[in-house]
MARDO-885371 format. One line per field, with one value per residue: residue number from 1; residue in three letters; y, x, z of N, C-alpha, C, CB in turn. Coordinates in steps of 0.001 Angstrom, whole numbers, plus 524288, in hexadecimal, padded with zeros to 5 digits. Glycine has a CB too. Example, Ala and Ser with C-alpha at 12.3 -4.5 7.8 and 13.67 -1.06 7.14 Angstrom:
% MARDO-885371
nr	c(1:2)
rest	c(ALA:SER)
n.y	c(7E9C6:7F736)
n.x	c(83386:83232)
n.z	c(81E78:81BA8)
ca.y	c(7EE6C:7FBDC)
ca.x	c(8300C:83566)
ca.z	c(81E78:81BE4)
c.y	c(7F31C:8001E)
c.x	c(83390:83264)
c.z	c(81E78:81EBE)
cb.y	c(7EE87:7FDAA)
cb.x	c(82C2C:83704)
cb.z	c(82356:8165D)
//
This chain:
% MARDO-885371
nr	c(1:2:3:4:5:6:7:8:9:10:11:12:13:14:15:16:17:18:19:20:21:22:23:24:25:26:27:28:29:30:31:32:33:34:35:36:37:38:39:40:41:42:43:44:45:46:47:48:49:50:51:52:53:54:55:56:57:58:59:60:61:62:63:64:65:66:67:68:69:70:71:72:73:74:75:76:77:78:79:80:81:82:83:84:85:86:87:88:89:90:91:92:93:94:95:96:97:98:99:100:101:102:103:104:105:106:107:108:109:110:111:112:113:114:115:116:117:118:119:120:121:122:123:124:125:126:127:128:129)
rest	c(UNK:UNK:UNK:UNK:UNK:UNK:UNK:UNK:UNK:UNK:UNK:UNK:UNK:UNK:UNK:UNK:UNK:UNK:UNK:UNK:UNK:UNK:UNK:UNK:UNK:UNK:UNK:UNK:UNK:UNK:UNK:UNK:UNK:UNK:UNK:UNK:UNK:UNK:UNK:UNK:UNK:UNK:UNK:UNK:UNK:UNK:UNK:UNK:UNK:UNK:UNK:UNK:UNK:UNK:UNK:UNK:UNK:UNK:UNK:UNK:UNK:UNK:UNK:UNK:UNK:UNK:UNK:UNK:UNK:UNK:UNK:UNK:UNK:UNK:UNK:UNK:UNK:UNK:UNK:UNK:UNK:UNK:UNK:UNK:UNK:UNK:UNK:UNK:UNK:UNK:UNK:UNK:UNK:UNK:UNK:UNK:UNK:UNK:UNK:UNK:UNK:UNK:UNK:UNK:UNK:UNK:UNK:UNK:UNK:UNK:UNK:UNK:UNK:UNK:UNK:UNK:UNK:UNK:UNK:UNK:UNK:UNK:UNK:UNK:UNK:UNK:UNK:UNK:UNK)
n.y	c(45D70:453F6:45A5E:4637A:47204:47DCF:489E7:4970E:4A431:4B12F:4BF04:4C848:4CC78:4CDD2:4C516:4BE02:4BC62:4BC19:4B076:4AAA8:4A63F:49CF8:49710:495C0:48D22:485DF:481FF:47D59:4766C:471DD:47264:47458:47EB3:48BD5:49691:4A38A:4AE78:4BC82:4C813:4D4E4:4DB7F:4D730:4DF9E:4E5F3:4E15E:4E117:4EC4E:4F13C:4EE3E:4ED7E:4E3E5:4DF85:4D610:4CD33:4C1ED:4B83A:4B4B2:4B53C:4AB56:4A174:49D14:4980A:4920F:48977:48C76:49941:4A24C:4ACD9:4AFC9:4B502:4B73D:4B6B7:4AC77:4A5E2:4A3FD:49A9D:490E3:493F7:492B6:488C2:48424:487D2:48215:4765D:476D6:47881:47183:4681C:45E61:45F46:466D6:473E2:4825B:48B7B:49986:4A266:4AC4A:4B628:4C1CA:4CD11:4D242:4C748:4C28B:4C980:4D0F8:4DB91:4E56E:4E529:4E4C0:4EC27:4F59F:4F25F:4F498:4FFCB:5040F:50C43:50DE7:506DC:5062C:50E4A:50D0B:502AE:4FBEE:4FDB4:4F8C3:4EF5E:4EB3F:4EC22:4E3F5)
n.x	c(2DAAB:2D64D:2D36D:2D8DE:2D6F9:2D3E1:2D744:2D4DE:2D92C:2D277:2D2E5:2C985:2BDE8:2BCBD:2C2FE:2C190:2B6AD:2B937:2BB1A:2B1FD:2AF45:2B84F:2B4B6:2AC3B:2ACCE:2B3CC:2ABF1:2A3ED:2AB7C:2AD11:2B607:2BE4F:2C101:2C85C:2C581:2CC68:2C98C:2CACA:2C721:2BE83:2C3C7:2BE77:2B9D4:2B731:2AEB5:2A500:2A444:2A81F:2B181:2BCF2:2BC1C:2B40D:2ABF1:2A015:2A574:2A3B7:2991D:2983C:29DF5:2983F:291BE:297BF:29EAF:2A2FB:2A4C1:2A502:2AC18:2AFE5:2BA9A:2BCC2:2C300:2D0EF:2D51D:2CD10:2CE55:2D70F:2CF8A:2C69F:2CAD9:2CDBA:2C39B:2BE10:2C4F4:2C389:2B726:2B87C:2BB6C:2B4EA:2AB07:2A492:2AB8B:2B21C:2B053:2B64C:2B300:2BBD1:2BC84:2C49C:2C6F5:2CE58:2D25B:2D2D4:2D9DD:2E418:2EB07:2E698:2ECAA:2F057:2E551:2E0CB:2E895:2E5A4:2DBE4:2DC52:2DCA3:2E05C:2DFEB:2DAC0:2CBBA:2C45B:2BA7D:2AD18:2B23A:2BCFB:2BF54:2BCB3:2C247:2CBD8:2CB62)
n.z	c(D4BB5:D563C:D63B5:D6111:D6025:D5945:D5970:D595B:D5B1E:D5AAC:D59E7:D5E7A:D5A23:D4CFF:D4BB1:D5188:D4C0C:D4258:D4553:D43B1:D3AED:D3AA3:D43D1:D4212:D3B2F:D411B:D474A:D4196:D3D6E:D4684:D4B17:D562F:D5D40:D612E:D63F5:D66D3:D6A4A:D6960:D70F1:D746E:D7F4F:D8BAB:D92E4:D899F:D850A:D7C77:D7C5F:D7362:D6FD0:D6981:D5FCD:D641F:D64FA:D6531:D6841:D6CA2:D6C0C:D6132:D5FC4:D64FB:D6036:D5802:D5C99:D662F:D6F17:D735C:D7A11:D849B:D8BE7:D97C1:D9F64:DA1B9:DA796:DA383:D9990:D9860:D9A53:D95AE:D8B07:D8B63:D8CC9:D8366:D7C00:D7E25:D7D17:D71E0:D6D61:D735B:D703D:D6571:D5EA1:D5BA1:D5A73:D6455:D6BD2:D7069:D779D:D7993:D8103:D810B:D8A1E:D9165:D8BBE:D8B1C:D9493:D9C9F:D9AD4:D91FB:D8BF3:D8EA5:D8B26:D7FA8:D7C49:D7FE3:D8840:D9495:D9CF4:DA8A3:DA8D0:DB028:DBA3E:DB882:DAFB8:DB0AF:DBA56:DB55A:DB04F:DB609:DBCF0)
ca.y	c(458AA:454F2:45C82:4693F:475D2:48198:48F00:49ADB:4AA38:4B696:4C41D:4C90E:4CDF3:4CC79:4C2EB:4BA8A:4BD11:4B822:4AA4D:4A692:4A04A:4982D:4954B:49149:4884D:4825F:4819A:47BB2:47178:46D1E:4732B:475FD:4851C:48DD2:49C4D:4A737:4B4DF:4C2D6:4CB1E:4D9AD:4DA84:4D776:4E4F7:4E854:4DEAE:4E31A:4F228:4F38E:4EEC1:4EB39:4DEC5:4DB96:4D37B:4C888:4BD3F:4B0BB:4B1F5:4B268:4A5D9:49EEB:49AF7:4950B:48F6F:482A1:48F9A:49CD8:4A551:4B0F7:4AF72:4BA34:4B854:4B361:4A925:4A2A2:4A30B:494D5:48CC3:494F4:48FC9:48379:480C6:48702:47E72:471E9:477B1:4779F:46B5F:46262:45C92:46160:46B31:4785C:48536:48DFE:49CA5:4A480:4B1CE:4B7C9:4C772:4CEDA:4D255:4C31D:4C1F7:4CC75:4D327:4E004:4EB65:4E4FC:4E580:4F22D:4F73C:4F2F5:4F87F:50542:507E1:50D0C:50DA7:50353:509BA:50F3E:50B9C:4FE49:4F9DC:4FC97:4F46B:4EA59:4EA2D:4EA63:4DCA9)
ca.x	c(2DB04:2D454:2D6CE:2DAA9:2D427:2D44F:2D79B:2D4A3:2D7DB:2D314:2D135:2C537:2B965:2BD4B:2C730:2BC40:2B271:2BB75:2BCE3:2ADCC:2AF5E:2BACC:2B355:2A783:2AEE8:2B4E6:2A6AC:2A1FC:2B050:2AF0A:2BC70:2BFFF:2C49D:2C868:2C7C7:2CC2A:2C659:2CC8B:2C23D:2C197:2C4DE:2B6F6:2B5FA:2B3D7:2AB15:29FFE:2A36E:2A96B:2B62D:2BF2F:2BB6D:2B0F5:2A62D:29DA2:2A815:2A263:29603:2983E:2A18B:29448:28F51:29B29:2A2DC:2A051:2A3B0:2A644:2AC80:2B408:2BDC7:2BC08:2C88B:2D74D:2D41D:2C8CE:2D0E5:2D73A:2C9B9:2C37C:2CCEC:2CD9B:2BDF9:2BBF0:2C874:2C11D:2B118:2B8EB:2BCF2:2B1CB:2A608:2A5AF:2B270:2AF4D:2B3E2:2B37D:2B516:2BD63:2BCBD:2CA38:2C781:2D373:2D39C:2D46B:2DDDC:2E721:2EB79:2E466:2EEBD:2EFB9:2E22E:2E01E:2EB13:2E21B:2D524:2DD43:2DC1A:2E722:2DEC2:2D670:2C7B2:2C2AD:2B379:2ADA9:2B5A1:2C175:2C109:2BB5C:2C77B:2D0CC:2C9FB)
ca.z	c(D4ED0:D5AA1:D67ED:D5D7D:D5E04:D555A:D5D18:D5747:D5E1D:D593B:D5B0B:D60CD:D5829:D485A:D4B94:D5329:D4809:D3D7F:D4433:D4331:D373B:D3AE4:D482A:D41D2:D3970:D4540:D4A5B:D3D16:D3BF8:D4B4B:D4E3A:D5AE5:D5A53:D66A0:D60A5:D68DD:D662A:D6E1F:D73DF:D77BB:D8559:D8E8C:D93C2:D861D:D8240:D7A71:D7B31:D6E2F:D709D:D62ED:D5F09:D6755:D6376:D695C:D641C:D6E74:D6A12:D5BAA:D5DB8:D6686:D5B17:D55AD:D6058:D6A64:D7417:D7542:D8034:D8452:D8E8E:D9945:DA391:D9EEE:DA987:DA112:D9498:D970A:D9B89:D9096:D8743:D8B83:D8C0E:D7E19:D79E3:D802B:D79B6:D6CBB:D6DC5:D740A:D6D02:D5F26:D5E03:D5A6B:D5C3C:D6896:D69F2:D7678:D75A2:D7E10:D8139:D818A:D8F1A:D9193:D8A01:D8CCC:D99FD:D9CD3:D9A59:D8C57:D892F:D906C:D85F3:D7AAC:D7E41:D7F4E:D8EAB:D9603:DA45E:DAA7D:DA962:DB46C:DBA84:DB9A5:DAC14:DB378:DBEC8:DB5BB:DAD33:DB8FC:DBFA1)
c.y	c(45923:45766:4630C:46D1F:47AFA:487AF:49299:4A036:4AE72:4BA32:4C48F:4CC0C:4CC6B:4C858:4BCDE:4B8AF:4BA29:4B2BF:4A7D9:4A45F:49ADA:49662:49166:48D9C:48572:47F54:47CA4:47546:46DEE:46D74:47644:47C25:487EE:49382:49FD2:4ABBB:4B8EC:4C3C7:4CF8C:4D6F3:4DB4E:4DB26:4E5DD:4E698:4E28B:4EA2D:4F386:4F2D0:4ECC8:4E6EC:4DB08:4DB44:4CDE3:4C3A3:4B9C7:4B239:4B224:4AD17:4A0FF:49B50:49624:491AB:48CE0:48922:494D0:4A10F:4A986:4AFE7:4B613:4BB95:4B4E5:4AD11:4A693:4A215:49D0F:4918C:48F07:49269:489D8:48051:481A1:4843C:477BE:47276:4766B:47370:46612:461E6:45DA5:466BC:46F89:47D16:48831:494B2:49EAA:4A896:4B3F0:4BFAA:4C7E8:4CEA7:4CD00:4C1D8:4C349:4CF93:4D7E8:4E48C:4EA38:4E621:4EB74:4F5E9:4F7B2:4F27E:4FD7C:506FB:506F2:50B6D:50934:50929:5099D:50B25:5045D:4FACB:4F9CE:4F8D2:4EF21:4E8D7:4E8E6:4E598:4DAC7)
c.x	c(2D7FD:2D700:2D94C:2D668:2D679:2D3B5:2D9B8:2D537:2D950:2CFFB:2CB1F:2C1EB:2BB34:2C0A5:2C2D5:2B92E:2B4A3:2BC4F:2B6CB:2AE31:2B2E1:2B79E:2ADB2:2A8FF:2B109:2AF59:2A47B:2A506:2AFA6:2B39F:2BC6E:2C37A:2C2F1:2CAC9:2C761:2CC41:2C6D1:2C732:2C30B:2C09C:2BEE3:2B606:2B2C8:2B086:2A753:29E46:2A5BC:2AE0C:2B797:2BE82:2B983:2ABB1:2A540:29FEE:2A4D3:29DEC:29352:29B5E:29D4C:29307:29274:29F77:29E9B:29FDA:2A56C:2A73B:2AFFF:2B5BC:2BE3B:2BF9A:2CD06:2D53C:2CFED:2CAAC:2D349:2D2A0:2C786:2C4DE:2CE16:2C72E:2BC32:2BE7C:2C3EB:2BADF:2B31B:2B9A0:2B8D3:2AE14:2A701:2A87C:2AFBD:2B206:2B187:2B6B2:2B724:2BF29:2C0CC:2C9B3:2CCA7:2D4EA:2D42E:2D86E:2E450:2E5E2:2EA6B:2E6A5:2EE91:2EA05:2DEAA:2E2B7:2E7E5:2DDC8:2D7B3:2DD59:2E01C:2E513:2DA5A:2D164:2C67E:2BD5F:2B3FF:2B0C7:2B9F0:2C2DD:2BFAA:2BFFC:2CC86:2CFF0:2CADB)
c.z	c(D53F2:D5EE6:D66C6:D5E6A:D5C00:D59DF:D595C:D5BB7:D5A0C:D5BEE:D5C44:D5AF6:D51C6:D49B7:D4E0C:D4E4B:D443D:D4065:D460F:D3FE3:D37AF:D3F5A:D4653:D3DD6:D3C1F:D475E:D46BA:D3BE2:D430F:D4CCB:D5202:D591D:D5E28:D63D6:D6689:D670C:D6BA3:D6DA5:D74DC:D7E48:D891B:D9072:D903B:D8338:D8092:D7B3C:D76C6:D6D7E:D6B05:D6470:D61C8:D656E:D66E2:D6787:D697F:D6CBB:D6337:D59D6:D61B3:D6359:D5828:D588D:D641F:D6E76:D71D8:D792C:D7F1F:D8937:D91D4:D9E1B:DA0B0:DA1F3:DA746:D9A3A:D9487:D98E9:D96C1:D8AFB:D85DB:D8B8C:D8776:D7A4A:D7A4F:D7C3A:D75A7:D6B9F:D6EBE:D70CD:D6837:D604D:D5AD0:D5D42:D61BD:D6754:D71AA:D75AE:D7B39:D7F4F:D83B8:D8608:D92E1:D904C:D8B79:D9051:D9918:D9AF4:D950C:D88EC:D8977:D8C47:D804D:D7961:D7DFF:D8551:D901D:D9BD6:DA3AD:DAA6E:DAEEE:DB403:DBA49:DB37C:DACD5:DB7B7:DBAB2:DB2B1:DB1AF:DBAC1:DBB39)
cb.y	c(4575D:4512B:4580B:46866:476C8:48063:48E9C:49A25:4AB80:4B748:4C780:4CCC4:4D473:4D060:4C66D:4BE2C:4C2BC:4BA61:4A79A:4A789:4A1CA:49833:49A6E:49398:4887F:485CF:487EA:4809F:47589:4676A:4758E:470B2:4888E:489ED:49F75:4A6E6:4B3FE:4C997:4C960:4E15C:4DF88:4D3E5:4E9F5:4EA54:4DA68:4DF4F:4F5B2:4F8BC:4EC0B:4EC1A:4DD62:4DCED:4D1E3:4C7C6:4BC8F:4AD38:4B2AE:4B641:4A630:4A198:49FD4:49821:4940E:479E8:48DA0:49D10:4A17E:4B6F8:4AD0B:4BB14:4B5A3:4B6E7:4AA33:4A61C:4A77B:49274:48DBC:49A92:4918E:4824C:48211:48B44:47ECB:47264:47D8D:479DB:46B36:46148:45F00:4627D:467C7:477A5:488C5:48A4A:4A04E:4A1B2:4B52B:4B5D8:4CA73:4D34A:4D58A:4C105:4C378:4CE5B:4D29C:4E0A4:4EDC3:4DFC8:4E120:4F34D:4F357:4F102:4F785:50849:50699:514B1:514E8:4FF98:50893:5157A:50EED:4FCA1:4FB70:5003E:4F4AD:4E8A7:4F014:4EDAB:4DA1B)
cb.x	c(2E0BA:2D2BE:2DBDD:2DB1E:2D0CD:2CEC2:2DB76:2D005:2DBDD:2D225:2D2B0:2C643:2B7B8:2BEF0:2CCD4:2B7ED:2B0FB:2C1E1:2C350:2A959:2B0EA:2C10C:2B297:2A182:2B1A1:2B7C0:2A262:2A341:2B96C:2AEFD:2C118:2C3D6:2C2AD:2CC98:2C280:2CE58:2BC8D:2D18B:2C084:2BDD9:2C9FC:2B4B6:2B873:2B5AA:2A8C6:29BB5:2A552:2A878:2B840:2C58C:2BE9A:2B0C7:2A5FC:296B0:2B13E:2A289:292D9:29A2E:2AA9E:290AC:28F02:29D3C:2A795:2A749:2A716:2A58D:2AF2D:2B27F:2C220:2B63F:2C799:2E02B:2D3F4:2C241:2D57C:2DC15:2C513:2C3B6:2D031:2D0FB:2B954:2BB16:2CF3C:2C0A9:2ADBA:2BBDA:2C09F:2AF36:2A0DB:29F69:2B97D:2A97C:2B59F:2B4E3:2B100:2C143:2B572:2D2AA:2C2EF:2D457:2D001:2D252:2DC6C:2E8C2:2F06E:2E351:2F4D0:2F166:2DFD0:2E30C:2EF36:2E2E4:2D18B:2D8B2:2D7E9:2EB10:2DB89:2D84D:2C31C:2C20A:2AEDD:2A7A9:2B57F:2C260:2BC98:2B5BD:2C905:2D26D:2C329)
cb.z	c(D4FEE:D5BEE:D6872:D5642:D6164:D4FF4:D629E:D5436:D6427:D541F:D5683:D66D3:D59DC:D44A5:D4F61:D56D6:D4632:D3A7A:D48CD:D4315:D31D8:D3B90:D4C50:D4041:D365A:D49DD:D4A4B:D3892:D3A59:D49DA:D4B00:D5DD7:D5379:D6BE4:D5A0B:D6B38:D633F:D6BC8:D789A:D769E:D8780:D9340:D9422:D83A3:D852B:D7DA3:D7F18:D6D59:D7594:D6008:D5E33:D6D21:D5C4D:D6955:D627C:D75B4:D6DD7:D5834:D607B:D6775:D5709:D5298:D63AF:D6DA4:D79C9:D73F2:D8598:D8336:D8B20:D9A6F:DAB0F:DA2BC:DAD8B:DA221:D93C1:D9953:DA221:D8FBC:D8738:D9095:D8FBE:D7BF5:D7E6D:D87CB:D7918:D6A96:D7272:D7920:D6E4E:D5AEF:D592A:D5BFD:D57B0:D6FB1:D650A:D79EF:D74C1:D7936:D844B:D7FEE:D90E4:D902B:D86E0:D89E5:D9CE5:DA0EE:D9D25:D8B3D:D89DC:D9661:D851D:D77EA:D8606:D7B8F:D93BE:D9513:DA858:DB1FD:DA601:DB548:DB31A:DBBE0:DA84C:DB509:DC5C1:DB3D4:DA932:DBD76:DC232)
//
């Protein structure tokens, strides 16, 4: 019905990967569709972390938008402007990629990375700001 959209959340890297086909059938049907997709945590971007791959710009292609959300504080405007993209002109899906450390508060994600101490040097101070 009008005013409806389709909200999808999964897991970060295979969990992502398996929802291009439904996405590009949203893309293909004109349905509005607000998928959220985990992330490793942005220190570890692009050093090898589990289940990190380049998910926004394999969902470019197939979505009105794609983004990643990079403070808690930009999680509701983010959600609410790719809610609104899915929605105006011809309906279509969008993608919003959530990294963990967004998600969840620091000692938890510190826990499952495995570290017990904040790192020293400049990866330490940048984790404590």
């Amino acid at each position: 019905p009008p005013g409806c959209i389709g909200v999808a959340a999964v897991t970060a890297g295979p969990g992502v990967t398996n929802a291009v086909t439904a996405v590009k059938n949203a893309q293909m049907a004109e349905s509005p569709l607000l998928l959220l997709g985990g992330a490793a945590a942005t220190l570890q971007k692009g050093r090898g972390a589990l289940q990190d791959i380049p998910q926004v710009p394999l969902f470019r292609t197939l979505c009105k938008a794609a983004l990643s959300v990079r403070a808690v504080r930009h999680i509701v405007p983010a959600l609410r402007r790719a809610i609104a993209t899915a929605c105006e002109g011809t309906p279509g899906p969008v993608f919003v990629e959530l990294p963990i450390d967004v998600l969840y508060p620091f000692h938890v994600v510190q826990k499952e990375l495995g570290g017990s101490k904040t790192p020293r040097g400049l990866r330490g101070k940048l984790v404590q700001w």
